[in-house]
C-alpha atoms as one frame of an Amber mdcrd trajectory, in Angstrom:
protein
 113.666-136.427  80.505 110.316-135.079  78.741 110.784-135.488  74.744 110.451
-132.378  72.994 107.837-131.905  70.407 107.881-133.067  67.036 108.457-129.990
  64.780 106.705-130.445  61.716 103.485-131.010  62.986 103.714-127.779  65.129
 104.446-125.908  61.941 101.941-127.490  59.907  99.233-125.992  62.944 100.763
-122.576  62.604 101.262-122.533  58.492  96.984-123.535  58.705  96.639-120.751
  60.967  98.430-118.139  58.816  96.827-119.448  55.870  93.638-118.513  57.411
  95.048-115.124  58.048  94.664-111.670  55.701  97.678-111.722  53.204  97.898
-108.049  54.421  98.300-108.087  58.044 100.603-111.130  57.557 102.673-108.792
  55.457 102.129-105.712  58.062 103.069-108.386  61.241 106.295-109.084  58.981
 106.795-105.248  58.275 106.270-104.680  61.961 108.340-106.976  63.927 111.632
-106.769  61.526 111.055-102.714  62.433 110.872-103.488  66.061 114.464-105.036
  65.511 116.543-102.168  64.464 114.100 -98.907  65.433 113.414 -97.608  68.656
 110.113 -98.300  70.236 108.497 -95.160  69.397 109.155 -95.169  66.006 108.070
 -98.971  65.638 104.810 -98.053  67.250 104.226 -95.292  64.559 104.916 -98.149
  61.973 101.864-100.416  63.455  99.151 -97.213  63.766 100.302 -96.587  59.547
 100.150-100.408  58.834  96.687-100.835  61.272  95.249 -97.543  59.383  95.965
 -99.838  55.817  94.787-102.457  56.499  91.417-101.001  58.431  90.570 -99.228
  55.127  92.442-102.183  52.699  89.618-104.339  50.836  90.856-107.465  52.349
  89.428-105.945  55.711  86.039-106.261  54.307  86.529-110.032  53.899  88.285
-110.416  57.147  84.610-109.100  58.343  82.408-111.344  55.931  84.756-114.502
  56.566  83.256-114.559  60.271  79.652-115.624  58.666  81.466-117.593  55.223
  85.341-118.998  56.136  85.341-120.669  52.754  85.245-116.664  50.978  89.115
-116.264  49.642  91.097-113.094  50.376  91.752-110.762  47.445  95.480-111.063
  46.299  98.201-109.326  48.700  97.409-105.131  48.339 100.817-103.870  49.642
């Protein structure tokens, strides 16, 4: 029987990986995926064209873009 991996380290990896994330599009994932539980699929998909339309014009895309040459640059607080 293979043992199953240890939990906390996994979630440290994934916690570093949303910490490198845009506190905006982690809040429009959220947003998104709790729609996609209790909306039809339609309406979820108009939900993530609104939320990519944010955060495409959202100052935090800006950094996004200028983190690819500087990854030490902080995000601007959470927008939305």
């Amino acid at each position: 029987m293979a043992s199953a991996a240890a939990p906390l380290p996994a979630a440290e990896v994934l916690a570093a990986e949303f910490a490198a994330r845009s506190p905006d599009a982690l809040l429009a994932a959220k947003r998104v995926l709790d729609a996609m539980q209790c909306r039809s699929p339609g309406r979820s998909l108009a939900l993530e064209k609104r939320w990519q339309l944010k955060l495409l014009l959202g100052r935090n895309s800006g950094v996004a873009r200028a983190r690819a040459k500087d990854p030490a640059r902080p995000f601007l607080p959470r927008q939305f």
